[in-house]
C-alpha positions, 0 to 999 in steps of 0.5 A: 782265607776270603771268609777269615777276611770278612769277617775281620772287616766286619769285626772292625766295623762294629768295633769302629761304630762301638768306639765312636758310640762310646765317644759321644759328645752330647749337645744340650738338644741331645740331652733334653731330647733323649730325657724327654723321649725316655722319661717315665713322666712322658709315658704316663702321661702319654698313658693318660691320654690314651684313658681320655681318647678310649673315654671319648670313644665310648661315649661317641659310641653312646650316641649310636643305636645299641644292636644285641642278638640273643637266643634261649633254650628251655625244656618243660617237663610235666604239665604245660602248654602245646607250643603248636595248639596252645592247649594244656598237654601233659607232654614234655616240649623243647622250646628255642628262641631267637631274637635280635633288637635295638635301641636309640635314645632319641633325647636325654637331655643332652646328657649323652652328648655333653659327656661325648663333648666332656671327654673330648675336652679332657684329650684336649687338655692331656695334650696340653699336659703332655706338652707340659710334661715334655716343655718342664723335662726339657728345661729341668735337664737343660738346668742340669746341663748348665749346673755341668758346665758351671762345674766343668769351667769351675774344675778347669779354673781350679786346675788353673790356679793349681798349676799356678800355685806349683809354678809360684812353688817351684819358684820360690824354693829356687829362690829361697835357695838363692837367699830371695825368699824366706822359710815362712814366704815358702811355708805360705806357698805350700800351703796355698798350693795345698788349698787350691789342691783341695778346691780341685778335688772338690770341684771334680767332685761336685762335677761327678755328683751333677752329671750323676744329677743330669743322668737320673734326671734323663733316665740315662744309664748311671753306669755309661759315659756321658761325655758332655760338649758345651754350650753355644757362647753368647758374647754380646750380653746385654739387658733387653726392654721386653714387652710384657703385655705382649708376652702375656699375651702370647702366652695366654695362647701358647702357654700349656699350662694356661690351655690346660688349665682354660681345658678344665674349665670347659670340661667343668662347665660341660660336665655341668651341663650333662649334670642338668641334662639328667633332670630331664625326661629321656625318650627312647625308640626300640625295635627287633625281630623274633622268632623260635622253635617248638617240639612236643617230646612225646616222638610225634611228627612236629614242623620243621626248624626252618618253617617253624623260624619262618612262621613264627617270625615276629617284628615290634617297634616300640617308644619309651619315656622315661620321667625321673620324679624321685632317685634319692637327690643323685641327679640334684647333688650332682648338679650342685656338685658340678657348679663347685667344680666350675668355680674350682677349675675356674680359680685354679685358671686365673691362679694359673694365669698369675702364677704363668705372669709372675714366672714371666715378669721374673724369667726377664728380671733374672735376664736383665739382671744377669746381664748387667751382673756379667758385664761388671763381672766381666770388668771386674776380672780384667781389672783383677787380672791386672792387678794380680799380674802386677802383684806377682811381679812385686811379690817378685821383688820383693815389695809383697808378702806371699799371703797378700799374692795369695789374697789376690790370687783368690780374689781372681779366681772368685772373680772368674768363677762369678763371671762364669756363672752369670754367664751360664746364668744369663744363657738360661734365662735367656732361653726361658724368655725365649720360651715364653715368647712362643719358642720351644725349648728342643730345637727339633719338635718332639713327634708325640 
């Protein structure tokens, strides 16, 4: 009975732990956070960067001494040299050799160290495209999540106005029954009932195709719940005088679509440099140790492996030179090649630095923007509330028409709806100029 009642406490901890896995509630660094960590962007990225410090390990490896042993073995049959007398001999011998050497490239130009120097700078600016990748996931999903809230507060104000259309129908029937109402004022109520049931439908199912969106685009399981929370509320929503030199500024140090960008052009301008390093002469210093063994196979006595190893041990030391005169233009197409590439990089950064400008000139723009359009919004939602209560009344009593009550029934919701998007609107842009004056988007700094 001990053993049964163990593991039915067990059982009702992992079902606890199921259900409240189950019940979820995602915050917006939740959701950025896990579609950044799952991303396959990310992982390719990530993948890349690995190319570049594996490139930049090899090339630092470059710049070392290289060190091979070899061996070999051969057998001459027939008419050949006494390994012994080094005479002519008509017997078949065994020769075997041994050898270790190494080689140092004592000056090249700089090329070997321009390519180490290049390849560090390409793990500089995947770093950068990394960060990119990671900031791009985290504002795109945080787009997503606001479009979820827009259609979860437009579901709600469609259930709103649905309520208050039954309301409005039940009442005029009772009225209608009373000689209050006319058959026409009940036929226009049903039908304004019957419209704002269609708006809710279409509403919910503009919700269902955005969380599918907010899903895809986290790599979340389109088959699991993904129960959404809200957003933090700003209420004081006003314009706000940014300075945009200094953003600019900022930028040009945080930003890493600018850093990456100014990376390309170091690794361009560098590339160049090993491109001229290979018109260079390219000195080198050499050096081994060899030895090896030798038998005549006629079954004669012969001396032994070890003081054969011992006696015939030789040492050589050596310095190259290298001078390249003519190899079909490679080493000049290269060089011109590489200058191309530097006045590329180079354009590709100041197109980057105008097109990071003008997303900042336009993301405080669209704030202040914003702003002030929530603000009239939010009046003109007071003002049609009051109004809208006032028509019921006389609607009541008779002094309007029900299709005048339902014009301004709509007017309200649209008002509402409006407000309601400049609200989550302002909240994105908001975040965005945040952004790029240094803050990230995810609260807690992702661990690359």
């Amino acid at each position: 009975m001990d053993f049964m009642k163990k593991w039915m406490v067990i059982f009702i901890i992992l079902k606890s732990g199921a259900l409240l896995a189950q019940e979820k509630v995602w915050t917006l660094d939740d959701c950025m956070r896990y579609a950044v960590e799952n991303s396959p962007k990310r992982i390719k990225q990530e993948a890349q960067n690995e190319i570049y410090r594996q490139n930049r390990k090899e090339a630092i490896g470059s710049l070392l001494p290289t060190v091979n042993a070899g061996t070999g073995l051969g057998a001459n049959f027939g008419r050949g040299v006494d390994p012994e007398t080094n005479t002519y001999v008509n017997v078949s011998s065994l020769s075997n050799s041994y050898e270790i050497y190494s080689s140092m490239v004592l000056f090249d130009g700089m090329y070997r160290l321009s390519t180490a120097k290049l390849h560090r700078l390409n793990q500089l600016k995947g770093e950068q495209q990394l960060q990119d990748v990671e900031d791009m996931l985290a504002y795109e999903c945080m787009e997503l999540f606001f479009n979820v809230l827009y259609y979860k507060g437009t579901v709600a104000l469609a259930q709103q106005q649905l309520d208050e259309s039954l309301a409005n129908l039940r009442q005029v029937k009772r009225m209608e029954e009373l000689g209050l109402k006319s058959a026409p004022d009940v036929a226009e109520t049903v039908a304004k009932e019957a419209e704002d049931r269609y708006n809710l439908t279409k509403q919910s199912n503009l919700l269902r195709l955005e969380v599918i969106r907010l899903k895809n685009k986290m790599n979340y399981p389109l088959t699991d719940e993904l129960t959404i929370g809200e957003a933090e509320v700003t209420d004081n929503i006003q314009s706000k005088l940014e300075n945009l030199p200094d953003m600019y500024a900022l930028a040009t140090t945080h930003s890493p679509k600018i850093l990456a960008s100014a990376k390309e052009v170091e690794a361009r301008q560098m590339e160049l440099k090993g491109a001229k390093g290979r018109m260079f002469p390219m000195i080198s210093l050499n050096g081994g140790v060899n030895t090896g063994f030798a038998r005549l196979m006629d079954g004669g006595d012969y001396m032994a492996f070890n003081e054969q190893l011992r006696n015939k041990r030789g040492y050589y030391v050596s310095v190259s030179l290298s001078v390249p005169i003519f190899n079909g233009f490679s080493r000049t197409t290269g060089i011109q090649r590489s200058k191309q590439n530097v006045i590329i990089a180079q354009n590709d950064f100041s197109e980057m630095m105008q097109s990071v400008f003008s997303e900042i000139d336009q993301a405080v723009a669209d704030m202040n923007g914003l702003a002030e359009e929530y603000n009239q919004s939010l009046r003109k939602t007071q003002s049609m509330e009051a109004a809208h209560q006032v028509n019921q009344r006389k609607y009541m009593e008779g002094l309007v028409s029900a299709l005048e009550l339902n014009t301004s029934s709509n007017r309200l919701l649209q008002s509402r709806i409006e407000q309601l998007y400049t609200h989550l609107k302002y909240q994105l842009k908001s975040r965005l100029v945040e952004y790029y004056k240094g803050k990230k988007f995810i609260q807690i700094t992702m661990n690359n």
